[in-house]
C-alpha positions in Angstrom: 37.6 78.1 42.0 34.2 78.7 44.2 31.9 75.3 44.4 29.3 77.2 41.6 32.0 77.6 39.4 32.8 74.3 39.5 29.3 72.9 39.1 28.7 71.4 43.0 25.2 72.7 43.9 24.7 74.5 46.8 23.4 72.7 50.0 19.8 73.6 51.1 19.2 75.5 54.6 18.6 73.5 57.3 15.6 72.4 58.8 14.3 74.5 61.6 13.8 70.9 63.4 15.3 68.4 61.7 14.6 66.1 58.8 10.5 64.5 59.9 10.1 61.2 60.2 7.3 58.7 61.2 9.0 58.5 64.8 9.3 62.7 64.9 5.8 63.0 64.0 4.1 60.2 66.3 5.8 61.7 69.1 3.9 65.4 68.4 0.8 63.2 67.9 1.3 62.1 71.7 2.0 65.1 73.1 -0.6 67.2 71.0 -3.3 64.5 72.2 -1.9 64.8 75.8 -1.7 68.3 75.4 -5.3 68.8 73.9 -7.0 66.0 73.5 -8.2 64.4 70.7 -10.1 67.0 69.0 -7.1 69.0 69.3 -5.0 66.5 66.8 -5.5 68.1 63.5 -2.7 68.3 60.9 -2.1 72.2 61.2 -2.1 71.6 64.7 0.2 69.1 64.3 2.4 70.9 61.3 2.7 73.7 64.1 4.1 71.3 66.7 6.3 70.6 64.4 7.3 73.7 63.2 6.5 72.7 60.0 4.3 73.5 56.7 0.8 71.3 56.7 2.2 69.8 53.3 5.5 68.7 54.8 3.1 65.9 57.4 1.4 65.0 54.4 4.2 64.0 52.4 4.8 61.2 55.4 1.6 60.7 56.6 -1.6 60.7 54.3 -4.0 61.5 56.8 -4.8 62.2 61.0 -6.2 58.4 60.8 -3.0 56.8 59.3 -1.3 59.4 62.3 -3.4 57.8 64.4 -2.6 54.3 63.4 0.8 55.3 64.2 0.1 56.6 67.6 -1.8 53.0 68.3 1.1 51.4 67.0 3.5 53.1 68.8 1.8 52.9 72.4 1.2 49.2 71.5 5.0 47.9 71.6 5.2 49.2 75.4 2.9 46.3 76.0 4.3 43.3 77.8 2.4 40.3 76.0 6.1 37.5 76.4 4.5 35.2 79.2 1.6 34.2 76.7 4.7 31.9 75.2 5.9 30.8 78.4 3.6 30.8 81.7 0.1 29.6 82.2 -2.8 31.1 80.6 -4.4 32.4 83.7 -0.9 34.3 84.7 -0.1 35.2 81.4 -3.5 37.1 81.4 -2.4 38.9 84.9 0.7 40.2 83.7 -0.3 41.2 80.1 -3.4 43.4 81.8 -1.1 45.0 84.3 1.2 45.7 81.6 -1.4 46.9 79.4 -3.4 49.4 82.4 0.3 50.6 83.0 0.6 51.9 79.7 -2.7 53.6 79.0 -2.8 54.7 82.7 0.3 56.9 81.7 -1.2 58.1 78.4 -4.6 58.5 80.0 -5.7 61.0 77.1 -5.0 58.0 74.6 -7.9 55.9 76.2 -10.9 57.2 73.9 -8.9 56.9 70.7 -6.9 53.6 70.9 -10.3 51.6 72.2 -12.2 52.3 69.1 -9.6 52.6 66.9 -9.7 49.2 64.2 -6.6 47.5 64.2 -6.6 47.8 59.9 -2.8 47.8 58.8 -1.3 48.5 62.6 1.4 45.6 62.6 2.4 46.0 66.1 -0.8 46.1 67.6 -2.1 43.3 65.1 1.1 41.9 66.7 -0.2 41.6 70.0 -3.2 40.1 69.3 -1.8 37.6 67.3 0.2 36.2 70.5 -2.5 36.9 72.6 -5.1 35.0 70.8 -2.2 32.2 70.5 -1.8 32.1 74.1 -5.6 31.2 74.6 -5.9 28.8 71.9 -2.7 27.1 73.6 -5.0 27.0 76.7 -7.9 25.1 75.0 -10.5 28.1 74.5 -12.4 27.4 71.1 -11.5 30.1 68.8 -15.2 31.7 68.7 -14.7 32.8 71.7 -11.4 34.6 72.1 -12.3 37.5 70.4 -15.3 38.5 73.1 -12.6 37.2 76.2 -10.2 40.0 74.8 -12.5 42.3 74.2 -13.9 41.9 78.2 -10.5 42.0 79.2 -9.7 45.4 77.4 -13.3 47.0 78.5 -11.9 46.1 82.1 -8.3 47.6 81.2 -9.1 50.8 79.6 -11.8 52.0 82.7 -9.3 51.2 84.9 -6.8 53.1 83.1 -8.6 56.1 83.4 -9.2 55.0 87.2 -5.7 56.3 87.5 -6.0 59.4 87.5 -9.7 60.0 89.5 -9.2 62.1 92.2 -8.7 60.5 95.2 -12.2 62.2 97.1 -14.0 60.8 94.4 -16.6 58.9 96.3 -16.7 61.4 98.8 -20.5 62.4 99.9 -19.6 65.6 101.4 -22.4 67.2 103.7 -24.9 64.3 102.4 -22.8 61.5 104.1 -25.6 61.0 106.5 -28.2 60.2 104.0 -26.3 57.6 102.6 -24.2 56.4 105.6 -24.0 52.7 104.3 -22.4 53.6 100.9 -20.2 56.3 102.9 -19.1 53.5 105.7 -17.9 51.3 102.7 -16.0 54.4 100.9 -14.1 55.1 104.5 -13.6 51.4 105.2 -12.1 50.8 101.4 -9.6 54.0 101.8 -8.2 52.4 105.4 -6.7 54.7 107.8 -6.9 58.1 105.4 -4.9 56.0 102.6 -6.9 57.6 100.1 -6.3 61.3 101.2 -3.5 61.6 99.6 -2.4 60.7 95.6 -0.3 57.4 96.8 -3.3 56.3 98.8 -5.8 57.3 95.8 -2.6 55.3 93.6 -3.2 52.1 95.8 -6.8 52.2 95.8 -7.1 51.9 91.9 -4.8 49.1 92.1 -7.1 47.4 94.6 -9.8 47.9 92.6 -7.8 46.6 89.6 -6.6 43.9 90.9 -10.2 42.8 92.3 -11.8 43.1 89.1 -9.1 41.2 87.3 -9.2 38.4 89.4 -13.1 38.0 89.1 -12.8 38.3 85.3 -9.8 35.5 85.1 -11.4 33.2 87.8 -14.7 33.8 85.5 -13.4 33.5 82.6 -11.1 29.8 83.7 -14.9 28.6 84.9 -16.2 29.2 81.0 -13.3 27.0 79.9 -14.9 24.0 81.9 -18.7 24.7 80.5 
């Protein structure tokens, strides 16, 4: 007796891809924002990563902004925030911002949507924070000012994140290097022996930079604690 005689419906085709799923779907995000950028995340666009029909997104993900939230989300939990439970405040901060530049320096294109994104509803990001903001509090900073610390820090993060990926000739003055030979002295001083002719030398040089500007900002930022 065949399986309709006997009542046992038939099983659906497959998938072209695969069932979806919030993880399938923040992944396309990434790579259609890497891909494109961020005007080029739209649902079709999206759907068509996917291989998908528009309405199949939509009946796991309401909108680009809750896609979004996800993308934050996701990209968030890459994050190293542990030594805000363990070590000093001041080296808890180093290793949380090298962490965090790390991340967005390797999903550059990510930059101008996660800084401005609000945090409403992202647990793992509101996750961060909340250890984060614990870490300072545990280090005596009045609670008023955490937020604008954080928010110095992150300014200081994501530019540098993007400082990545500059080209490595980007302070070059070209023809004009006479005009301006103070400013072009410092440039060839700063890349040291042609380090910055190449990507490892351009590579170091942002984490020079990085490094220089976090110090200043935790150094600066320990002095407000004794004000």
């Amino acid at each position: 007796m065949t399986a309709a005689a006997q009542g046992t419906p038939r099983r659906a085709g497959r998938p072209p891809r695969g069932v979806l799923s919030r993880e399938r779907i923040t992944s396309a995000a990434v790579a259609q924002i890497a891909a494109e950028g961020y005007e080029g995340l739209t649902m079709s666009a999206l759907a068509r990563r996917l291989r998908v029909a528009p309405s199949a997104v939509y009946n796991h993900a309401s909108s680009k902004q809750e896609v979004l939230r996800w993308v934050q989300d996701h990209v968030m939990t890459m994050v190293d925030f542990s030594a805000f439970a363990t070590e000093p405040w001041d080296e808890a901060v180093r290793r949380w911002a090298w962490s965090y530049r790390e991340v967005f320096a390797r999903h550059a294109p990510l930059v101008p949507v996660i800084a401005v994104m609000p945090v409403t509803d992202a647990a793992e990001t509101l996750r961060m924070y909340e250890e984060v903001t614990r870490g300072f509090l545990a280090a005596g900073w009045p609670e008023e000012r955490v937020v604008p610390a954080i928010v110095a820090l992150e300014s200081f993060i994501y530019g540098s994140a993007l400082d990545v990926s500059a080209p490595s000739n980007i302070f070059d003055s070209g023809a004009l290097g006479p005009e301006f030979p103070v400013f072009t002295s410092a440039v060839r001083s700063a890349a040291g022996e042609g380090a910055g002719d190449s990507a490892e030398g351009a590579g170091n040089a942002a984490d020079v930079a990085f490094s220089t500007g976090l110090e200043a900002l935790i150094t600066g930022l320990k002095r407000q604690l004794t004000e």
